[in-house]
C-alpha positions as CSV (number, residue, x, y, z in Angstrom):
1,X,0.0,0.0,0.0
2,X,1.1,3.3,-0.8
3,X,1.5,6.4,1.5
4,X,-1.2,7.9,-0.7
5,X,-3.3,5.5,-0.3
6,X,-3.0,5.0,3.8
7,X,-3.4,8.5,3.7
8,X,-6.3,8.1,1.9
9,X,-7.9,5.5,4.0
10,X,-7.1,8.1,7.0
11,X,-9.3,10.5,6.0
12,X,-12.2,8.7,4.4
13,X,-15.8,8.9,6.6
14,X,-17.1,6.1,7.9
15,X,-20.2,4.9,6.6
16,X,-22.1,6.5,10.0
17,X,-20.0,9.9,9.4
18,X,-20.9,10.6,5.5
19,X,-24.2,9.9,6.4
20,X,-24.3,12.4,9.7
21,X,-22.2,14.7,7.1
22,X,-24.4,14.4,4.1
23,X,-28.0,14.9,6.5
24,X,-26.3,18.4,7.9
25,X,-25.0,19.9,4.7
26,X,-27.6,22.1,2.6
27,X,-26.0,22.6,-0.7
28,X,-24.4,20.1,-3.5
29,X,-22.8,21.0,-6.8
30,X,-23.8,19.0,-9.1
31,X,-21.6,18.0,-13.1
32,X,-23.5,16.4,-15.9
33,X,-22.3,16.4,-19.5
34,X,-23.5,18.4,-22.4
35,X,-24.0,16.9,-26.4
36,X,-20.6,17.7,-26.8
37,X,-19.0,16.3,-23.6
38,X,-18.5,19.5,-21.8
39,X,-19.5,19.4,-18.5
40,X,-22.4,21.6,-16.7
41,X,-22.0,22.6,-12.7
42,X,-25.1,23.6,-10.4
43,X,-25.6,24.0,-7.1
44,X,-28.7,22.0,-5.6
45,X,-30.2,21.4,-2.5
46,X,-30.8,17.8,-1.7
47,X,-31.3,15.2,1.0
48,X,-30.2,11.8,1.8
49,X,-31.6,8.8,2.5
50,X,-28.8,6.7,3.3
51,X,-28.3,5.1,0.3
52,X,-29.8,7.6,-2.7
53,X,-29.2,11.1,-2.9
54,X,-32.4,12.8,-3.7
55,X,-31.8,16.4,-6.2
56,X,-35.6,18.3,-6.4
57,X,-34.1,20.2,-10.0
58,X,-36.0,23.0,-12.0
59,X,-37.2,21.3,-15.3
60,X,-36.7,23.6,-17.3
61,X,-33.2,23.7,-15.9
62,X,-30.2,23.2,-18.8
63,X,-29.5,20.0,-16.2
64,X,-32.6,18.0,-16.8
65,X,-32.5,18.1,-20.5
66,X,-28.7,17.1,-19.9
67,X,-29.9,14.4,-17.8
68,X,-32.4,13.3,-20.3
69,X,-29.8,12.7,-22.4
70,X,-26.8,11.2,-20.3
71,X,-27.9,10.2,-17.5
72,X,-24.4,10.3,-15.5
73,X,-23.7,12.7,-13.1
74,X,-21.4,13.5,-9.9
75,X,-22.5,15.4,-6.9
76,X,-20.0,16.7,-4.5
77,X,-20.9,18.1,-0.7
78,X,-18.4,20.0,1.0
79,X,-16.5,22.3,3.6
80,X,-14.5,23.7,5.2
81,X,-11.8,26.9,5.2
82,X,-8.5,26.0,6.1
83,X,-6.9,23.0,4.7
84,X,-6.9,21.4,7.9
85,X,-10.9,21.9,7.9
86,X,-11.7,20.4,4.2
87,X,-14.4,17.7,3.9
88,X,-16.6,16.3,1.6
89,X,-18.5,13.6,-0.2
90,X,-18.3,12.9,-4.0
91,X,-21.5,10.6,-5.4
92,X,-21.4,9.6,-8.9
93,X,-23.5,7.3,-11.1
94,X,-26.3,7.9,-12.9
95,X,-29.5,10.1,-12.4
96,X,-33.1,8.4,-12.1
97,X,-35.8,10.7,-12.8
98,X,-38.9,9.9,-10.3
99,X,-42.2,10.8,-10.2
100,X,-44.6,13.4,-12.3
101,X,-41.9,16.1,-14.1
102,X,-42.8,18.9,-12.7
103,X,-44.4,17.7,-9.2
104,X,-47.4,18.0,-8.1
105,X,-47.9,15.7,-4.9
106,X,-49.6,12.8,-7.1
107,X,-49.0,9.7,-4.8
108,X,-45.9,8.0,-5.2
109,X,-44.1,5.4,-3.0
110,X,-40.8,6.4,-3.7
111,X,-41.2,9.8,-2.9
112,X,-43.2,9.6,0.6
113,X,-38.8,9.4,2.7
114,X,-37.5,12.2,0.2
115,X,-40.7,14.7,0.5
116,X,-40.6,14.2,4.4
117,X,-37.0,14.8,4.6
118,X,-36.4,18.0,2.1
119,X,-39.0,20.1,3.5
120,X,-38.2,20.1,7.6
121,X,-34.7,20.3,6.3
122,X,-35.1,23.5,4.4
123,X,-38.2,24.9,5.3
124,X,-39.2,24.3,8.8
125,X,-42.6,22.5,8.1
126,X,-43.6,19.1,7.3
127,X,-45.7,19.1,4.4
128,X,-43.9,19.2,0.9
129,X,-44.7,22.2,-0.8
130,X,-45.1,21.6,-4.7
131,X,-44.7,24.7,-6.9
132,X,-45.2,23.2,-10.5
133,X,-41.7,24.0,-11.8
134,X,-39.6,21.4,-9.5
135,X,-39.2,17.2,-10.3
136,X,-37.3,14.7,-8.4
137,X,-33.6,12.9,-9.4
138,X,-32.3,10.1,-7.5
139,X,-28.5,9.4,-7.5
140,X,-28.1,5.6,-6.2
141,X,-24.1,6.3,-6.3
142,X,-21.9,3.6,-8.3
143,X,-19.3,5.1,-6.0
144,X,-18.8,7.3,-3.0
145,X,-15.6,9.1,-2.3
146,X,-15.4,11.0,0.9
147,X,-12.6,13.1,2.9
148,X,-12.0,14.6,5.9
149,X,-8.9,16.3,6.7
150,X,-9.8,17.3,10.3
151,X,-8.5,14.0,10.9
152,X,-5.3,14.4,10.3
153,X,-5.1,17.6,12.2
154,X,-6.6,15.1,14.9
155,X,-9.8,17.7,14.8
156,X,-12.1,14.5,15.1
């Protein structure tokens, strides 16, 4: 094993810390890829389930058509100042588009854990407000990256 790699392994959240870290952060950036490759970065709130990472994405957003045409995608969540402070999660694999496009509440099972998460998360309330222009993505990652340097500072 190399240095880079036990240094790697050092820093990496646990399962039980990504998920903590990914349920407090607000904001993602998400890449997807244009017709001609070139790659297209938003920022997106989201929540997590603990094993999908849920996007609610404007429709009309240069993003969803993207999406509707390549479907892959990364999503990266992170922090910190100093270099000693820096962490973060990076999600990729392919969007899943779920539910009505744009959302209007119509019943749907895989939505019922996403719409009670996002709304006490970001607005205070528990009923999922639907405003006709928003739709649901789900990211089941093909693989998860995370860091966090406060533990080599031996911040954690």
């Amino acid at each position: 094993m190399t240095d880079t790699q036990r240094r790697g392994r050092r820093i990496m959240m646990t399962p039980e810390e990504r998920d903590t870290y990914l349920g407090e952060q607000r904001t993602c950036r998400v890449a997807t890829l244009g017709p001609d490759g070139a790659p297209h970065i938003g920022a997106l709130w989201f929540v997590w389930d603990g094993g999908s990472l849920w996007l609610y994405s404007i429709t009309r957003s240069l993003r969803w058509s993207q999406l509707r045409k390549d479907p892959r995608i990364a999503v990266v969540v992170d922090d910190g100042e100093g270099y000693e402070e820096l962490r973060g999660v990076e999600l990729t694999g392919r969007a899943e588009f779920v539910g009505e496009a744009p959302r209007t509440g119509e019943p749907c099972p895989e939505l019922v854990e996403p719409e009670r998460l996002f709304p006490v998360k970001y607005f205070g309330i528990t009923e999922m407000p639907h405003d006709g222009r928003h739709a649901w993505l789900r990211l089941t990652p093909e693989k998860i990256t995370s860091w966090d340097f406060r533990k080599l500072a031996g911040l954690t």
